[in-house]
C-alpha positions in Angstrom: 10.4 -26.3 -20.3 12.3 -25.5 -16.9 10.2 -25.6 -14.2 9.5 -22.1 -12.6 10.2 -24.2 -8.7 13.7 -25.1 -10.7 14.8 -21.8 -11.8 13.9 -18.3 -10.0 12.2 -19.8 -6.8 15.1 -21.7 -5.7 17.7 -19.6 -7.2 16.1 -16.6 -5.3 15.0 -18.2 -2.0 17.6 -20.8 -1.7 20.6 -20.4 -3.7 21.7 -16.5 -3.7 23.6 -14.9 -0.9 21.3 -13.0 1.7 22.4 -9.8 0.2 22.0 -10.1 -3.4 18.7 -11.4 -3.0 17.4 -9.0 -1.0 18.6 -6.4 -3.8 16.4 -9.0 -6.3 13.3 -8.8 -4.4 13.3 -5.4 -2.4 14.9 -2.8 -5.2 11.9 -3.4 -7.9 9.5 -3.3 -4.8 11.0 0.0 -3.7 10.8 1.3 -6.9 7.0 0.3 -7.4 6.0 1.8 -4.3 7.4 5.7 -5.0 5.8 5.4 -8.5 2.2 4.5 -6.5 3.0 7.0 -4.4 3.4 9.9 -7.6 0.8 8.0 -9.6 -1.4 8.7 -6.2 -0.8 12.2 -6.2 -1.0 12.6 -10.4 -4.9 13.3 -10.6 -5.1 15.5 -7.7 -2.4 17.5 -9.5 -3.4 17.7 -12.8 -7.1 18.6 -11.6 -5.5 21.4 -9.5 -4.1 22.8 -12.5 -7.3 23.4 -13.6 -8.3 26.2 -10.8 -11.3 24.8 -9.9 -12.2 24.3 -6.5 -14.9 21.6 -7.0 -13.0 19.5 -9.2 -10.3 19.2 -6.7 -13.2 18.4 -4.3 -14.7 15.6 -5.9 -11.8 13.5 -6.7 -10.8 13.8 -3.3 -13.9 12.5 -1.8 -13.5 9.7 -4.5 -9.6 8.8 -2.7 -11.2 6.7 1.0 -13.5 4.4 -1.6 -10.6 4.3 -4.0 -8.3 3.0 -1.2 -10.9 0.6 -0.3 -10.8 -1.1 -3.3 -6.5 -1.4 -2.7 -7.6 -2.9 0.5 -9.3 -5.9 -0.8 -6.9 -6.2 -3.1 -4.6 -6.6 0.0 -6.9 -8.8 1.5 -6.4 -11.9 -1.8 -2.5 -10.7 -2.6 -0.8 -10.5 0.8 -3.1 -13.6 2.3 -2.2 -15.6 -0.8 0.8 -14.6 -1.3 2.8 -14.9 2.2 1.1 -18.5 2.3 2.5 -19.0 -1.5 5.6 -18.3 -0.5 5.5 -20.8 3.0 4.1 -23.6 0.9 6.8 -23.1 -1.5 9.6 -23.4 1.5 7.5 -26.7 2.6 8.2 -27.7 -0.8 4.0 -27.7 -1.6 4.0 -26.8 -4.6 0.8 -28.3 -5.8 -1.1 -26.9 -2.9 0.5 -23.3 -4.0 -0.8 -23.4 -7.2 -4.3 -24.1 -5.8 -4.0 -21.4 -3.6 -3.0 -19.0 -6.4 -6.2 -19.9 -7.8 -8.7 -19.3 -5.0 -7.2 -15.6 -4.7 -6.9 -14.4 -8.1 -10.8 -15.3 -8.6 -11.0 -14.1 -4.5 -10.0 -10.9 -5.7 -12.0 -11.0 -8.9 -14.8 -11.6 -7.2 -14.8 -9.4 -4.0 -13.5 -6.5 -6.7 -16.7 -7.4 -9.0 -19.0 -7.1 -6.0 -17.8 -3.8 -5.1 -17.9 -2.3 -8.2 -21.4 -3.1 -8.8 -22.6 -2.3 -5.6 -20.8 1.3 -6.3 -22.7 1.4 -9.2 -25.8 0.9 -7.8 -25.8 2.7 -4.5 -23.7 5.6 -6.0 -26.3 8.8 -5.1 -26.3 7.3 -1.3 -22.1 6.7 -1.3 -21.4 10.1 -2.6 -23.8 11.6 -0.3 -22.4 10.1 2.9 -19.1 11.3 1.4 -20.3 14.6 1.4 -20.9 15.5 -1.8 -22.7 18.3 -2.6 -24.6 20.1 -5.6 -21.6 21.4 -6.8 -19.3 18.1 -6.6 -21.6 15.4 -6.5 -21.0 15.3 -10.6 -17.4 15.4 -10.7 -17.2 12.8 -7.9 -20.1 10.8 -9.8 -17.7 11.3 -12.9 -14.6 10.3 -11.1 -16.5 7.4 -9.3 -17.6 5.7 -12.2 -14.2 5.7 -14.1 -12.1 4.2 -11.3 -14.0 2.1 -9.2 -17.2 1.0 -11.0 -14.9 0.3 -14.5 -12.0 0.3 -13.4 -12.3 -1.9 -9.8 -11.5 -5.5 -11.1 -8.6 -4.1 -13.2 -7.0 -2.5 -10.1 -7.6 -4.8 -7.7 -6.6 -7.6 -9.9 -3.5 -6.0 -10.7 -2.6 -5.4 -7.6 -3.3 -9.3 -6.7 -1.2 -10.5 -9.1 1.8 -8.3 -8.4 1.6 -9.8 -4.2 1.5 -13.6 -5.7 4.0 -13.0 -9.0 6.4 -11.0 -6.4 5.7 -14.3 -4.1 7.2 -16.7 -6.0 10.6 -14.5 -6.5 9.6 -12.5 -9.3 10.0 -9.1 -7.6 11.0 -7.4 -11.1 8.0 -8.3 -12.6 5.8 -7.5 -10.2 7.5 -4.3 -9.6 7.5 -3.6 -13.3 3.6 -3.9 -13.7 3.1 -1.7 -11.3 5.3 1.2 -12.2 3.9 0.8 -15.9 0.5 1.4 -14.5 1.8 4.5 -12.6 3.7 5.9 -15.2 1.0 5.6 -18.0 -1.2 7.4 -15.6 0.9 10.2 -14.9 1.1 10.5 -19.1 -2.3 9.7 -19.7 -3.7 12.2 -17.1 -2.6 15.8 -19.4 -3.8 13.8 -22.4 -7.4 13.3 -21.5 -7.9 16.0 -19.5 -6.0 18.8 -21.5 -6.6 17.8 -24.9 -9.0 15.6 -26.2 -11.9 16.4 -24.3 -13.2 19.5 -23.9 -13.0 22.2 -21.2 -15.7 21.3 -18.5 -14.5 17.5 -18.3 -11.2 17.3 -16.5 -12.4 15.6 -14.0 -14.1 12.9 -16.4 -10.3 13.1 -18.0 -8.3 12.0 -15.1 -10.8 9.1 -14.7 -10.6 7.8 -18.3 -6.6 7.8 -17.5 -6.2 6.2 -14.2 -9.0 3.4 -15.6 -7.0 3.1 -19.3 -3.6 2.8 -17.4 -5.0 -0.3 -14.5 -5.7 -1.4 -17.6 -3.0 -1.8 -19.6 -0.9 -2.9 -16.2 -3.0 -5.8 -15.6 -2.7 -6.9 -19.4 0.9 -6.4 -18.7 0.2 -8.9 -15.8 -1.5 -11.5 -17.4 1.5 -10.9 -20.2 4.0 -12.0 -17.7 1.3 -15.0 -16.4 1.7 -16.5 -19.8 5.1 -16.3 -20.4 5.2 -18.1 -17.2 4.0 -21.4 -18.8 1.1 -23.7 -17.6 4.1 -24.9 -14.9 3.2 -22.1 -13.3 2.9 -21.8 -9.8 0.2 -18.4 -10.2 -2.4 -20.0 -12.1 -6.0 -19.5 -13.1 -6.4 -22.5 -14.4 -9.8 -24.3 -11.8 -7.8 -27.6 -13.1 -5.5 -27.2 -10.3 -7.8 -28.4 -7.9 -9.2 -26.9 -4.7 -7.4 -25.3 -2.1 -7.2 -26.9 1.4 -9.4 -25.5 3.8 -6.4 -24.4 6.1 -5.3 -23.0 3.1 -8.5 -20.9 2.6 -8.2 -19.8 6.3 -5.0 -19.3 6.2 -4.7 -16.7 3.3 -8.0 -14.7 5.2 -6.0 -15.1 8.5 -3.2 -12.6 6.9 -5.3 -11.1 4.5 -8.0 -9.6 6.5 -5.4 -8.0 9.0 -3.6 -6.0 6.5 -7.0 -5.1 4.6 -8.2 -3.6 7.9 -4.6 -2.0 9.1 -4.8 -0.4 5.6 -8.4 1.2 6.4 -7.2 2.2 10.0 -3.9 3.7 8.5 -6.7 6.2 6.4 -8.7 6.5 9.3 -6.2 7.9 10.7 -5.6 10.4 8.1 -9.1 11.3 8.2 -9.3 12.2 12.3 -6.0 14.4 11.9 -7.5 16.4 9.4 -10.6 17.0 11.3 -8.7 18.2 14.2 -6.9 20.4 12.4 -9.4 21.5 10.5 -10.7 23.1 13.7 -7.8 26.0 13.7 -7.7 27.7 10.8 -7.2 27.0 6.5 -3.3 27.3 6.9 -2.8 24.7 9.3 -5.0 22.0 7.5 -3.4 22.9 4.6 0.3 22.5 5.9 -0.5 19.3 7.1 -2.1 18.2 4.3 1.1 18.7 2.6 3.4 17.2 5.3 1.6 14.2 5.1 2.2 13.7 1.7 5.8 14.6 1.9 6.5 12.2 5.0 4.8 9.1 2.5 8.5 9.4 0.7 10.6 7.3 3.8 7.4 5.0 4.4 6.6 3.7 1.2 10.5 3.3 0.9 9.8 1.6 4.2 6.6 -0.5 2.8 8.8 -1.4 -0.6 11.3 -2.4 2.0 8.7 -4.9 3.8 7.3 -6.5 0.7 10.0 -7.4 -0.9 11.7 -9.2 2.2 8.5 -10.8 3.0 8.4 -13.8 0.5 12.3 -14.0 1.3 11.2 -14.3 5.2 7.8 -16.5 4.6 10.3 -19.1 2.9 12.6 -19.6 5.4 10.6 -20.2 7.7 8.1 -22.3 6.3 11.8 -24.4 4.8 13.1 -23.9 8.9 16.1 -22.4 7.5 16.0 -19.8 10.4 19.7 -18.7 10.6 19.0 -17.1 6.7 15.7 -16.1 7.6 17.4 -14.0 10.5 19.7 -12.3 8.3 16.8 -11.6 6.0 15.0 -9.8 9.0 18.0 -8.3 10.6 19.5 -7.2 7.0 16.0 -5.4 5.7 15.8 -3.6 9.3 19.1 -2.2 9.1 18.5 -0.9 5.8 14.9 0.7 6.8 16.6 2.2 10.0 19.0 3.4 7.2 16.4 5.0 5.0 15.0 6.6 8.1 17.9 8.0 9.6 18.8 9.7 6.3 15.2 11.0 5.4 15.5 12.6 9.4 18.3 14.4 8.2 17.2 15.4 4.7 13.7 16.5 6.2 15.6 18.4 9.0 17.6 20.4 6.8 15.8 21.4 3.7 11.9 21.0 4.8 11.3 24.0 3.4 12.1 23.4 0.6 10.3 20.2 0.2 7.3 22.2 1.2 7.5 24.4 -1.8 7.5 21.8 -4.2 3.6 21.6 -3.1 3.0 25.6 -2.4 4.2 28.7 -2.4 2.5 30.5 0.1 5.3 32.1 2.3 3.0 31.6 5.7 2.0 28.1 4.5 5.3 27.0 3.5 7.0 27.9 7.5 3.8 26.5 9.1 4.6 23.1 7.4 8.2 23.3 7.7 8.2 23.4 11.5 5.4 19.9 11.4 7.3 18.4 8.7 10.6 19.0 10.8 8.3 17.3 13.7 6.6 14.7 12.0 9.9 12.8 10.3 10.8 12.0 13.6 8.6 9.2 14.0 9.9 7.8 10.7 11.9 5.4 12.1 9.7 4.1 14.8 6.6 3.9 11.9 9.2 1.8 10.4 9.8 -0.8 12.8 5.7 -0.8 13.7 4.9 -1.6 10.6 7.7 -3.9 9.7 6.8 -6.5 12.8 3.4 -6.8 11.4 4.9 -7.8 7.9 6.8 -10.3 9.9 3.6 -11.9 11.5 2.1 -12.0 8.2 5.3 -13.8 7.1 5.2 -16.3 9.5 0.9 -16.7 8.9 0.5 -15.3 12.5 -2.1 -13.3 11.1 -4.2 -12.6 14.9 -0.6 -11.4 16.0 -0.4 -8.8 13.2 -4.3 -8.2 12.8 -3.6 -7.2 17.1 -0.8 -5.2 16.2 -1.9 -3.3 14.1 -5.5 -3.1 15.3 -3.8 -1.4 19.0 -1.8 0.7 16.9 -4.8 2.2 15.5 -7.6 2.4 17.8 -5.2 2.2 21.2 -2.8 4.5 20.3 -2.8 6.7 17.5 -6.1 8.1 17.2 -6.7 8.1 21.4 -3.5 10.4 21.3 -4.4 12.4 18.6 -7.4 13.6 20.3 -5.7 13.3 24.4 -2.3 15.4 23.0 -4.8 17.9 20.8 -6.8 18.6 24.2 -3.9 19.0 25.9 -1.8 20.9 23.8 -3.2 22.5 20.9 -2.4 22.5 17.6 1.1 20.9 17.9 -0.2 18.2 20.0 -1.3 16.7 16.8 1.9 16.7 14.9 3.4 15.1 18.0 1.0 12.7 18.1 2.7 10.1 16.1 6.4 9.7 17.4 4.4 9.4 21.1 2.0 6.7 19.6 4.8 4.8 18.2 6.9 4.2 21.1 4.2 2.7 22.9 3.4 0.7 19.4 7.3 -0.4 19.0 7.6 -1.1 22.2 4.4 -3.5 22.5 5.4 -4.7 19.1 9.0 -6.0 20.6 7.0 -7.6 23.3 4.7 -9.5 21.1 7.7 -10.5 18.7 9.9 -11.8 21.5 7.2 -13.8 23.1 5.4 -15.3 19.8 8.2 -14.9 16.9 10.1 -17.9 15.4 12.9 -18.9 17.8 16.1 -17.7 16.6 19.0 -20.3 16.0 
């Protein structure tokens, strides 16, 4: 057998032209990330279509503990994975595999932990949540199916998809997770609509989005097989013990990006509690805007993960002159993606807005945010981007600052400062304000502490 070092790794990170191999690693990520992003939306959907109020309630109180459980799975696949992907430049291959090890059982274990302790503290959970006596059993119901069955599944997935994607395998990686997403999506009408009965959609949705984790992490263990016991991503303990900078190293990125993912839902949170404040229409049109504007980021975010391993390599090998065309190459094309989703939002935000509701006073309220909101795209872009570059490079205190100021120094302060000061649209103008001051520092800190450029 060829060894997997031989074949993609070198052929990807080495060997293909800048361009070509950013189309290998960043089109399946791209790809990955709009499915997540339907798949995310799929239950709330399907359990709207079912009228009720309080089912729609408690899977939504369900989504901040869902997203928690996506977190640690960042916290084992983008630690262990940018750090993969630097050994591998360094030509440590051994020392890879061993770090493969210590996160895939890292994110058994932390995914394990959760699940049980969901289990057992459930009534508490779903009451700080603020589930009531006419949710509490749909979120209960909900609960139980994704994140006390279905915790390890998911977050090991989602492990496995960072450190597969690592090693140059960006198809495969991508591939897992859009067959999770899609079986989801045709899962969710299944359950809910036809084989069990009325009263149980909720229960439905949860079955579907478990079953479908599922079958995508069987699908990643598939791929882990086929691999060979050459394998850099291995399970196998054999393979020895990972260094102990190798331990802090994948915590050093992992633990930033767990925690920008929490304050990026945080975030989420305070803006719908300020708006919340005015009246139903306006929490509702922002609800919908700020599922519209996820379009351009996760394009953005798809964007970032596939050039990461690409950029981690590079460096790691001190081939800087192709790691700079890596970084300057998947910037241009994420201003690109911006620029165009400006315009598209500009022009026809209406109609994006209908494809959520119909409601004529609903649909211009969230037409005039949207129209505001998409112009921080590009500036959200380059925020988040520098802090994938950090985590590239295994600066994870730069990145875990970065994003950590973006957060707590600038977004939510200026949601509340530009809400007192101006109302209503304050908020939606929130963002593009935060972000200058967030590009800007992030600039600062990249000049000062990136890689020298040759």
């Amino acid at each position: 057998m060829i060894k997997e070092s031989e074949t993609e790794q070198n052929q990807v990170f080495e060997r293909l032209p800048v361009g070509q191999a950013l189309r290998v690693m960043i089109v399946p990520a791209v790809i990955s990330q709009l499915i997540v992003l339907i798949y995310n939306m799929a239950d709330t959907f399907y359990v709207g279509r079912t009228g009720n109020p309080y089912m729609v309630a408690g899977t939504s109180l369900i989504l901040p503990v869902f997203n928690i459980t996506l977190c640690l799975a960042g916290l084992a696949g983008v630690g262990g994975g940018a750090l993969i992907s630097r050994l591998l430049g360094k030509g440590r291959e051994d020392e890879a595999r061993r770090v493969s090890v210590f996160s895939l059982y890292l994110g058994i274990s932390i995914a394990a932990l959760f699940s049980v302790g969901m289990a057992v503290f459930m009534e508490p959970v779903l009451g700080i949540l603020g589930a009531g006596e006419n949710t509490y059993a749909y979120a209960r119901q909900y609960a139980l199916c994704v994140i006390v069955a279905g915790g390890v599944p998911t977050v090991l997935s989602n492990v496995l998809s960072n450190l597969i994607r690592s090693v140059g395998r960006s198809k495969e990686a991508g591939t897992g997770i859009v067959l999770g997403g899609v079986l989801n999506i045709i899962l969710d009408p299944v359950f809910m609509f036809l084989l069990l009965p009325d009263g149980y959609e909720v229960l439905g949705a949860g079955i579907a989005t478990c079953l479908s984790n599922c079958i995508a992490c069987l699908y990643f263990l598939t791929v882990l097989a086929r691999m060979g016991r050459q394998s850099v991503i291995t399970f196998r303990p054999g393979a020895g013990m990972a260094e102990k900078a190798s331990v802090a190293a994948v915590f050093a990125v992992g633990i930033p990006s767990a925690i920008a993912s929490l304050l990026f839902d945080l975030d989420y949170i305070v803006i719908d509690r300020l708006m919340v404040s005015y009246h139903d229409l306006a929490l509702a049109a922002i609800g919908i805007v700020l599922k519209v504007e996820r379009f351009p980021l996760n394009v953005g975010i798809g964007i970032c993960q596939g050039m990461m391993p690409l950029v981690a390599y590079s460096f790691a090998a001190e081939n800087h002159g192709r790691m700079n065309e890596f970084i300057r190459r998947s910037r241009l094309l994420g201003l690109f993606v911006a620029a165009v989703s400006i315009l598209l939002y500009e022009v026809f935000a209406s109609q994006f807005v209908r494809i959520f509701i119909s409601d004529a006073q609903t649909v211009e309220m969230a037409s005039r945010f949207l129209r505001i909101r998409v112009l921080a795209t590009p500036l959200m872009f380059l925020s988040f981007f520098t802090v994938y570059l950090f985590q590239a490079f295994g600066m994870g205190r730069k990145s875990l600052f970065l994003g950590v100021t973006r957060w707590l120094v600038f977004n939510i302060p200026m949601l509340f400062l530009l809400n007192a000061v101006f109302g209503m649209y304050g908020i939606v103008w929130s963002q593009a304000a935060a972000d200058v001051l967030t590009v800007c520092l992030s600039f600062y800190v990249y000049g000062k502490y990136g890689p020298a450029r040759t």
